[in-house]
N, C-alpha and C positions, 0 to 999 in steps of 0.2 A: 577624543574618544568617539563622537560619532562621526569623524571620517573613517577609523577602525570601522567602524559599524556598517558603515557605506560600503566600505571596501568588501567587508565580508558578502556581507547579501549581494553582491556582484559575481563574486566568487565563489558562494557556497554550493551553486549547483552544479558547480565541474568539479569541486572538490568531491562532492557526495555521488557524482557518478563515476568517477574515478576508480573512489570506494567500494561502492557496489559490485564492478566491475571486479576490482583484484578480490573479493568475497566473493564471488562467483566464480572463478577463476578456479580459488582455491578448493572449493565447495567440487567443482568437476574431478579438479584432480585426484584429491587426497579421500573422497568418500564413493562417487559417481565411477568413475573409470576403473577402480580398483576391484570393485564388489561386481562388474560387469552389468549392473541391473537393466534394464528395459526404460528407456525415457523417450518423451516426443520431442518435437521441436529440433531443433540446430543440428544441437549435440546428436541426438538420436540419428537424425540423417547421415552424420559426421562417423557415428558409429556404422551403419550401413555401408557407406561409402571405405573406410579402414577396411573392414573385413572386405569386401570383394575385389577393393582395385588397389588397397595398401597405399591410400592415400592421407599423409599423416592429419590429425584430426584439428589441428589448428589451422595448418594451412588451408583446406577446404571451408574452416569454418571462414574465413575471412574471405576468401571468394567469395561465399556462399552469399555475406554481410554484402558485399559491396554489389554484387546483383541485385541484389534485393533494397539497398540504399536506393540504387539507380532509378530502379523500376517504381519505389516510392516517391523519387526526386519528380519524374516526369507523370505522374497518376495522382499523388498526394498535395503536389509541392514542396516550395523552398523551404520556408518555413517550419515542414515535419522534416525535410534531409534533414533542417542543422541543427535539431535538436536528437537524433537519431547518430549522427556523424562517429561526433564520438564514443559509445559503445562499439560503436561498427570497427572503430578500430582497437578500442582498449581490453575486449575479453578474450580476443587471437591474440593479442599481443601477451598479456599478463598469461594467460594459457600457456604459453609456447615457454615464460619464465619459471614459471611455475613444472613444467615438463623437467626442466633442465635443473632445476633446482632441486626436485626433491626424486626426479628418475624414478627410481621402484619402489622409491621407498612408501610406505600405508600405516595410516592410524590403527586402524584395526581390522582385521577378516573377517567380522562378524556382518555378514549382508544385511542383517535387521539393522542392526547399528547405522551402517550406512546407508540406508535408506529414509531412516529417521532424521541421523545428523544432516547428512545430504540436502535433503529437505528441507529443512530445519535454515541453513545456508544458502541456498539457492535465493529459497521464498526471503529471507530476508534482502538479500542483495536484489533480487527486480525492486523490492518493498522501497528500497532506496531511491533506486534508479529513477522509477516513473512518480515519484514524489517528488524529486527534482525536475522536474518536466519532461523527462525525457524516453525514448523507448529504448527499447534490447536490441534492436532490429532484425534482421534474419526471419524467424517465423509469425515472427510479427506483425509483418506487413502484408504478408495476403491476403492475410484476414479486413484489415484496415480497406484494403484494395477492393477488394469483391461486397464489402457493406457499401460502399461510397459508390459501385458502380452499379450493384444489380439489388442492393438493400437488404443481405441476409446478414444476419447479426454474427458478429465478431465472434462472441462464444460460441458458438454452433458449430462458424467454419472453425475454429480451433482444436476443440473436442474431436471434429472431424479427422484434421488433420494429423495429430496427434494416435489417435486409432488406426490411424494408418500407417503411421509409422514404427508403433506399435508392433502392429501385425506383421509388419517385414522383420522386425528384428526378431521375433516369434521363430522365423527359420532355420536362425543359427544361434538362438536361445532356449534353455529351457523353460516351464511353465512355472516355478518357481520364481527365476528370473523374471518375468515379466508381468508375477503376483508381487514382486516386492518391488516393480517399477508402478506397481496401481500406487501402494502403502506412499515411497515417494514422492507420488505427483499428491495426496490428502492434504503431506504434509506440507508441501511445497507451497498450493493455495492456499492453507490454512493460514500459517505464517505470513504468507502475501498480503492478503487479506488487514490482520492482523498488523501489520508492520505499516500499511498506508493510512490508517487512521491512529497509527500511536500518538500519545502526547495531544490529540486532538480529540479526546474523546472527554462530555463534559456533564453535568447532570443538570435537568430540566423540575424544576421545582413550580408546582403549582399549588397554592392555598383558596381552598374557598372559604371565606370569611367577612362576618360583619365589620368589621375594624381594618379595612383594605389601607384608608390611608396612615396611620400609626404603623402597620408593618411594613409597607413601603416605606415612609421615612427612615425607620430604624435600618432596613436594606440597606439604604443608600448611603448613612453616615455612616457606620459599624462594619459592613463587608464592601461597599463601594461598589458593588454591579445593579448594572442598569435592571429596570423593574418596567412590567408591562400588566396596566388593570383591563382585566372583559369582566365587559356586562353579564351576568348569568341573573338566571331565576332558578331557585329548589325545587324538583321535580312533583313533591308531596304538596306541600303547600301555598306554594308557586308564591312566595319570599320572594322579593330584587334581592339579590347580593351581587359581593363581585369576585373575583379571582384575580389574586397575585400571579404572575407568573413570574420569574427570574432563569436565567442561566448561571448556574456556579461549578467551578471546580469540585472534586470531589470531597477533596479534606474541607470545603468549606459547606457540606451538606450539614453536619447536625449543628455549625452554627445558626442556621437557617433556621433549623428548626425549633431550636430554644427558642431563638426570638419570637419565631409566631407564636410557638405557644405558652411564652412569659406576657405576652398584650392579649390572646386571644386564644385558653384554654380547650374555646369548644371547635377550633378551625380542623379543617378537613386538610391535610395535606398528601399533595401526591405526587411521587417521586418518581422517575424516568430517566436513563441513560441514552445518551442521544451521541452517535457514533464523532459528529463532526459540528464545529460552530465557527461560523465568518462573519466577520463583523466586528467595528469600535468595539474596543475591551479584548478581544480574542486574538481574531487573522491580522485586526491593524490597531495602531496605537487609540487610548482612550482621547475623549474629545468633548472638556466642560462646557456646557454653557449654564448662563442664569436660567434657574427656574422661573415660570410665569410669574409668581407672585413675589419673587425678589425683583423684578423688573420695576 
């Protein structure tokens, strides 16, 4: 069982950029290219480039990738090529099956729809990708390239670059089209966004209370995550007390809270959603030792 287990987590990050990749793929073909909307990046350029020199949109995209591999290869390093490599080759590739496979065929006409769904698809598929370590590459990297070299921030040059790509397809686009390429890109980051902190998102529990060590023990035997006490003093009447603080999953918030306040009726608790947690018990396996006073 845990050589399976080995094996996986070896494996799991080409697996899930693979993934991402034919969801991105399909996200182009079957909502993106049909509805015609306005987008930045790759594709958008790819679009530009179709309409004026009738250069099919896979094939340029993978030129496009491998330029831009290169120029990462020698500016970035080795290191970002190989974890970049393979999108560079797997979203022209699944593209171009994807083309062949479903030809003219479309989900729906409705541009709103494909803007949303599209979106929707996209943003999850990067959401994969760079969770796995790894980048999209193509529009990617200039941005990566020009922060490392002259220090203006990645989002900036992106939005930039994006607006401008934008703008060109504005030419042989209506304004319509390149309002439901805005709706698109909301929903694109949104889900992005969204999709890199799934499953990693955890709730931060803090109790002010006289009886700090009775609900710490109860913590520790009864839900089994680690507990952290601060020093505090009451702002009124400047009381020592202290503060439980714990990391717990979500369904384990109101056991939490029973317990504090089945020991300690008058405790103060306060409750916080915290996007991401690393660390024994979470990112990596938990790790007993004796407590001091069992030593």
């Amino acid at each position: 069982m845990d050589k399976i287990k080995n094996i996986w987590q070896k494996i799991s990050p080409f697996f899930w950029i693979v993934f991402g990749n034919i969801i991105y793929a399909l996200s182009i073909k079957l909502f993106v290219l049909p509805s015609g909307i306005a987008l930045g990046g790759t594709t958008g350029i790819a679009l530009i480039i179709e309409y004026f020199f009738h250069i099919p949109i896979s094939g340029f995209v993978f030129v496009f990738n491998m330029v831009m591999l290169c120029l990462g290869y020698f500016v970035l390093g080795k290191a970002f090529a190989m974890t970049t490599i393979l999108s560079s080759f797997c979203y022209p590739f699944f593209l171009e099956i994807c083309n062949r496979i479903f030809g003219d065929y479309y989900l729906t006409d409705d541009v709103f729809l494909c803007s949303v769904l599209g979106g929707i698809g996209i943003g999850f598929a990067l959401g994969l990708v760079i969770r796995s370590g790894a980048s999209t590459g193509g529009m990617d990297i200039p941005p990566l390239i020009l922060n490392k070299l002259f220090h203006i921030p990645v989002s900036t040059t992106l939005y930039a670059l994006d607006f401008v790509v934008v703008v060109l397809l504005s030419m042989f686009k209506s304004v319509d089209l390149i309002l439901y390429g805005i709706v698109f890109t909301f929903a694109y980051t949104y889900v992005l966004d969204k999709t890199l902190v799934l499953g990693k998102s955890r709730t931060e529990i803090k109790i002010v209370t006289r009886k700090a060590r009775e609900i710490t023990d109860a913590i520790l035997s009864k839900i089994d995550r680690g507990v952290t006490l601060l020093e505090a003093e009451t702002g009124y009447k400047h009381y020592h007390t202290e503060v439980v603080m714990t990391i717990v999953s979500n369904r384990e918030i109101a056991k939490v809270e029973r317990i504090a306040h089945s020991i300690d009726p008058k405790c103060f608790v306060i409750i916080s959603h915290v996007s991401e947690v690393r660390g024994r018990g979470f990112s990596s396996a938990r790790k007993y030792k004796k407590r001091p006073e069992e030593i």
